[in-house]
C-alpha positions as CSV (number, residue, x, y, z in Angstrom):
1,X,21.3,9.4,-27.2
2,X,19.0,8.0,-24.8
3,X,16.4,9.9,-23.0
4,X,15.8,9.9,-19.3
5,X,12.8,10.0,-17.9
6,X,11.1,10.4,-14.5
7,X,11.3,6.4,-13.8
8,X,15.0,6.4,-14.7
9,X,16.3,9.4,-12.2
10,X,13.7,7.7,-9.5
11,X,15.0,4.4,-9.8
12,X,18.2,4.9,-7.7
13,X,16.2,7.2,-5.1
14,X,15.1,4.9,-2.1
15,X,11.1,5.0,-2.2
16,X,11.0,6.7,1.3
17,X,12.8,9.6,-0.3
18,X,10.6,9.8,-3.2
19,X,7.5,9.4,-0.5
20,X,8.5,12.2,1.1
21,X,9.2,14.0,-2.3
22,X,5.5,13.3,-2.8
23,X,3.9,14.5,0.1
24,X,6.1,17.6,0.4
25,X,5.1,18.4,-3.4
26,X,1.4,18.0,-3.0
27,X,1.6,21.6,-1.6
28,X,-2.5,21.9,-0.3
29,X,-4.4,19.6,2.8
30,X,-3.8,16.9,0.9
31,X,0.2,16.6,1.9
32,X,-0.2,16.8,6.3
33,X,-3.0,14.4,5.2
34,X,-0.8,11.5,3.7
35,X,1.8,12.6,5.7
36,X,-0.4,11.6,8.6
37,X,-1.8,8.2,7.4
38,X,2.2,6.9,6.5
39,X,2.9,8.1,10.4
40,X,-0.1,5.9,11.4
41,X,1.2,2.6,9.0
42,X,4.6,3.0,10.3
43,X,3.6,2.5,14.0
44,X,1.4,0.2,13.1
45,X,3.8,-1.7,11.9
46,X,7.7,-0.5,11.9
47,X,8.6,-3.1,9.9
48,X,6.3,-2.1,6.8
49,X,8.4,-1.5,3.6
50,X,8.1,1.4,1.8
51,X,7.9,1.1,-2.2
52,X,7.5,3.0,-5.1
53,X,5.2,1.3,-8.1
54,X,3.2,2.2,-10.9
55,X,5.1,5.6,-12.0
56,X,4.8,7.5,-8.5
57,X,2.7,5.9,-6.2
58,X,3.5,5.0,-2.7
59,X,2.9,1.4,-1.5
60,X,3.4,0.3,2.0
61,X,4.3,-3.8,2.0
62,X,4.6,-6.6,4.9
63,X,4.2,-10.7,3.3
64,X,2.4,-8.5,0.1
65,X,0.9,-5.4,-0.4
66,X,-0.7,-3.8,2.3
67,X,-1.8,-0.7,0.8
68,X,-1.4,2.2,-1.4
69,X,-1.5,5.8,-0.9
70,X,-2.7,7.7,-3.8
71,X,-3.5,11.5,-4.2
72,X,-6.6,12.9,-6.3
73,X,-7.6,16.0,-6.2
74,X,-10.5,15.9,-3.9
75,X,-8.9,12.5,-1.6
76,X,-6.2,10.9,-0.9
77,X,-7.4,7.3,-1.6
78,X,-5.6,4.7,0.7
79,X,-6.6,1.6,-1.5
80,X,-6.4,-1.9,0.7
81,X,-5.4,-4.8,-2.1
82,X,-7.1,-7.7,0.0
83,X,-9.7,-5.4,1.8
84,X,-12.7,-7.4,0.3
85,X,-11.4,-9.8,2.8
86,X,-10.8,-8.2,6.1
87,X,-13.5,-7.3,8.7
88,X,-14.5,-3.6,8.9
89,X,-15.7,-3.4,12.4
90,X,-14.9,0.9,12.5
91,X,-16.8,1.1,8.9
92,X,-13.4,3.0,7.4
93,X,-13.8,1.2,3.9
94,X,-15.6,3.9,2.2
95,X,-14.7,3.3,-1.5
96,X,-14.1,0.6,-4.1
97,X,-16.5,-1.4,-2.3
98,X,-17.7,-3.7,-5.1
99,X,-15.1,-5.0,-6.3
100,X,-13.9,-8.6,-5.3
101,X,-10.6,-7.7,-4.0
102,X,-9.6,-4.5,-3.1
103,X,-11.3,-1.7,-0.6
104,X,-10.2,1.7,-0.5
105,X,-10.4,4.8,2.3
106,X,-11.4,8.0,0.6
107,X,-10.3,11.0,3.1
108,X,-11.6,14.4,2.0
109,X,-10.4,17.3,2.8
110,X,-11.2,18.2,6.5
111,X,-11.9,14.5,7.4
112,X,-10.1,12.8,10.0
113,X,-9.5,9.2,10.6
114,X,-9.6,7.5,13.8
115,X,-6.0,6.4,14.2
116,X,-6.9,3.6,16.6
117,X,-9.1,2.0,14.4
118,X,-6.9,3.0,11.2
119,X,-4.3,0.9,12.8
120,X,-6.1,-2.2,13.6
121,X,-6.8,-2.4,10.0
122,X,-3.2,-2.1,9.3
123,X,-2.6,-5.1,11.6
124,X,-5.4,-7.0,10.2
125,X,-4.5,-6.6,6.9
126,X,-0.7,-7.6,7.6
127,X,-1.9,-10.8,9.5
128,X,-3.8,-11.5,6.3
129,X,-1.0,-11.3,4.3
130,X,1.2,-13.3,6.8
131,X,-1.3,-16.3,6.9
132,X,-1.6,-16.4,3.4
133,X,2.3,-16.5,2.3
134,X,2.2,-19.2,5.2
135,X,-0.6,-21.3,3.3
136,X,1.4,-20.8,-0.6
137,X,2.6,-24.0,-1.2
138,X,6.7,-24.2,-1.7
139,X,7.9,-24.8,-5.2
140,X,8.9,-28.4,-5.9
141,X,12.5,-28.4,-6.1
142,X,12.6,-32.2,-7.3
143,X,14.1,-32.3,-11.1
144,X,11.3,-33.1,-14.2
145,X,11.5,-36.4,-15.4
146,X,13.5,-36.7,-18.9
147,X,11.8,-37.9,-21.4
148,X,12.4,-41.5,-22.7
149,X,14.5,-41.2,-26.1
């Protein structure tokens, strides 16, 4: 008999379900505080997909990742996977910052973040992502030559 786990019972639960599974179940400041930054990314950008990776954590996506939300005990981390290349000017980036890639938001509890300047990022980081699926070269559909016999 095969056992079920977490992933399986999750797999046929639309991630914006399971989202709000995971805010509601966070149960301290950390909750209204993720609850509050997925508000922000969906007017933002209404478009943004919802997603559900890595065994439970929440992913917002437009032409790539955009971000993740993740919950710790003392922040919820929203981690930017091409932040290393988007301009800063409201100085939100507060975490991950050497690493070639990604940036990250740390928001402690009782911090607040500007929601005008959280959603510029938001765009920024979407236009990022919509230039650079523009630039990816289109897979050659021509056939491989046969080889001669």
């Amino acid at each position: 008999m095969k056992k079920t786990d977490a992933t399986d019972s999750s797999a046929a639960q639309p991630a914006s379900e399971l989202i709000t599974e995971k805010i509601a179940t966070l149960g301290d400041w950390r909750g209204p505080v993720l609850a509050r930054m997925r508000k922000l990314i969906k007017e933002a950008d209404p478009d943004v997909v919802e997603e559900w990776k890595w065994m439970g954590t929440p992913v917002w996506s437009h032409d790539g990742i955009v971000c993740t939300g993740e919950s710790y005990k003392s922040a919820v981390k929203l981690t930017f996977a091409k932040g290393a290349s988007l301009a800063d000017p409201g100085k939100l980036f507060n975490a991950s910052l050497d690493g070639n890639m990604r940036r990250a938001i740390d928001i402690h509890e009782g911090e607040e973040v500007d929601a005008t300047v959280f959603k510029a990022l938001i765009r920024e980081a979407i236009a990022h992502n919509s230039a650079s699926k523009a630039k990816a070269p289109k897979a050659s559909k021509t056939a491989k030559p046969k080889a001669k016999a």
